[in-house]
C-alpha positions in Angstrom: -40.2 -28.8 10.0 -36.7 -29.5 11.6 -35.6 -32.9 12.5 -34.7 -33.2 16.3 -32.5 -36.9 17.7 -33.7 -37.8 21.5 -30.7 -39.7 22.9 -31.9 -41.8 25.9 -28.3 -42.6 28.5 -27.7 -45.2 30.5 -25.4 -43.3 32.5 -23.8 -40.1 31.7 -26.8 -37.9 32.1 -27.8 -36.0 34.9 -29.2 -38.8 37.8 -33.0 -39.1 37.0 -35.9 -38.5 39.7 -36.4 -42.1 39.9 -32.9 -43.5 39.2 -32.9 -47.2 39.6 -31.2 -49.3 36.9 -33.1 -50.4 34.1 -31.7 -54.5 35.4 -33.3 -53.5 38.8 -37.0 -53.5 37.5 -39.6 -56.0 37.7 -40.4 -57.3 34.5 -43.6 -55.8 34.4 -41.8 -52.6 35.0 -39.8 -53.0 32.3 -43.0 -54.3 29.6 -44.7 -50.4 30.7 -41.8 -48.6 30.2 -41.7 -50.1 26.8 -45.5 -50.0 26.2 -45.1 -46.1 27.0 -42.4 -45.6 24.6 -44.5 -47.5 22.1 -47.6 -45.3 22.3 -45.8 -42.2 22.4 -44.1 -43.4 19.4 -47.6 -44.5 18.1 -49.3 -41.2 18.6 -46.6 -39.1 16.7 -46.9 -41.2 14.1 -50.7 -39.5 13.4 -49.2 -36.8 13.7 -46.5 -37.1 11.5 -43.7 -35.8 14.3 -42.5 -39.6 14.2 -39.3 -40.3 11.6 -37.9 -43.8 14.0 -36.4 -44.9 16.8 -34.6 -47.9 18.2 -33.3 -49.1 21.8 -29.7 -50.5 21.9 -28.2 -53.3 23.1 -25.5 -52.5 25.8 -22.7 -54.3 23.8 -21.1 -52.7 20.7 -17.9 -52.2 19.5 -15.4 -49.1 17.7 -14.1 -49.9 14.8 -11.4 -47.9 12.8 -9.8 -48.6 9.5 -6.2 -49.0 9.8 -4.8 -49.6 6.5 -5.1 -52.4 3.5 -6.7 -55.2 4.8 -6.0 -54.2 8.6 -9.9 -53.5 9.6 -9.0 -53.6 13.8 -11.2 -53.6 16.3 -10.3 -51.3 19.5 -12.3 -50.1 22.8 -10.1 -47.3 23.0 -9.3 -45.2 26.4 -12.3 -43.2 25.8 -16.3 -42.9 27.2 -18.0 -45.4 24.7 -21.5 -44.9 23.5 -22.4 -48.8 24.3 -21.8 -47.5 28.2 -23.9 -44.0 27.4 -26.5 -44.2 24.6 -29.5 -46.5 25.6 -31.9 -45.6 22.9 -32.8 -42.7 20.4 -35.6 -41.5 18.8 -36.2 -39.0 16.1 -39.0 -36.7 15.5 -39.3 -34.0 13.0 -41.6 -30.8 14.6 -42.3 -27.7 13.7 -40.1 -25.7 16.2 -37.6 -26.2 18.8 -40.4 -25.9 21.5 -42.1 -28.3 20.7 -39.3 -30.6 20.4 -38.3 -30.0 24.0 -41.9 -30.4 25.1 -41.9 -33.9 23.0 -38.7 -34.6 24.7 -40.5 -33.6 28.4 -43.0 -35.9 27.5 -41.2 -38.9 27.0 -38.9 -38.2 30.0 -42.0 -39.2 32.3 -42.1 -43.1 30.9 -42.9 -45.4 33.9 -39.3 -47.2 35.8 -39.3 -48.5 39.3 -42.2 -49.1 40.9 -44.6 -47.8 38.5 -43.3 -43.6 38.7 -42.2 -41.5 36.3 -38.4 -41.6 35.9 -38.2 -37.9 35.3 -35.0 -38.7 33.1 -32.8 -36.3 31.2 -33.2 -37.1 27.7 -30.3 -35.3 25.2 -32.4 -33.1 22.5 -30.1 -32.7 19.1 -30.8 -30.5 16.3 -29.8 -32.2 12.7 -27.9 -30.1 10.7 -29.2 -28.3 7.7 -28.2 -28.7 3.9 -24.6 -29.4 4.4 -22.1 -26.9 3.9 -19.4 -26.8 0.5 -16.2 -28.5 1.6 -15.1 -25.1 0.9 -17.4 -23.8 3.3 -17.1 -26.3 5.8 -15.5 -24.7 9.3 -13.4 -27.6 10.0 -11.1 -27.0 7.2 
C-alpha cells in the first residue's frame, strides 16, 4: 500500500468548474459539502484507504528559530500555506490509480448551489524509508 496526501487550496489551484468562494455559500451549502467529505471519509474507513484528515483554519502563522531565546514570528515575502492549503486528507491505496480516482472522487463534493465544484485537488506521494544522510541527495 502507498500512502497518498490530498491537499485541498483555497486559491492557488487551477479555478474549479464551479468556483465560488467557500464565504459565498449558503449555509446549507456549506453543511453538504462537509457532510460529503464526511462520508467519503466514512466509506474509506471500511475500506481501510482512510489514515486522517483535517480542514484548516485560514489563519496561521511561520515560525523560525532565530537563535537562544529569540523564537520570532515572521509572514515572510513569500506564498503562505494559511492563503493556499484549505484542508488535506490522507489515504493509503494500493496503487497510484486508484489514488487519483480517490482524489476524482472527492473533487465532485457539492459548493454553490448544490453542483459539483469539480475542484483541483493536489495528489502527493509520501516518501519511502528515508534515505542515509549519506545517501540523501540534498547533501
Amino acid at each position: 500500500m502507498a500512502k497518498y496526501l490530498l491537499l485541498k487550496h483555497y486559491r492557488g489551484a487551477p479555478a474549479a468548474v464551479n468556483d465560488v468562494p467557500m464565504d459565498q455559500w449558503e449555509p446549507e451549502e456549506v453543511s453538504a459539502h462537509v457532510q460529503y467529505m464526511n462520508d467519503f471519509a466514512a466509506r474509506l474507513e471500511e475500506t481501510g484507504e482512510f489514515v486522517g484528515g483535517q480542514a484548516l483554519a485560514p489563519e496561521g502563522t511561520w515560525v523560525r528559530y532565530d537563535g537562544e531565546g529569540r523564537p520570532p514570528v515572521t509572514d515572510g515575502p513569500f506564498a503562505e500555506t494559511k492563503d493556499l492549503i484549505a484542508g488535506w486528507m490522507i489515504i493509503d491505496v494500493d496503487s497510484y490509480e486508484r489514488a487519483v480516482e480517490l482524489a476524482g472522487e472527492l473533487s465532485a463534493a457539492p459548493g454553490a448551489g448544490g453542483k459539483p465544484i469539480h475542484e483541483w485537488l493536489e495528489l502527493r506521494p509520501f516518501l519511502g524509508p528515508h534515505p542515509t544522510i549519506t545517501e540523501c541527495p540534498h547533501r
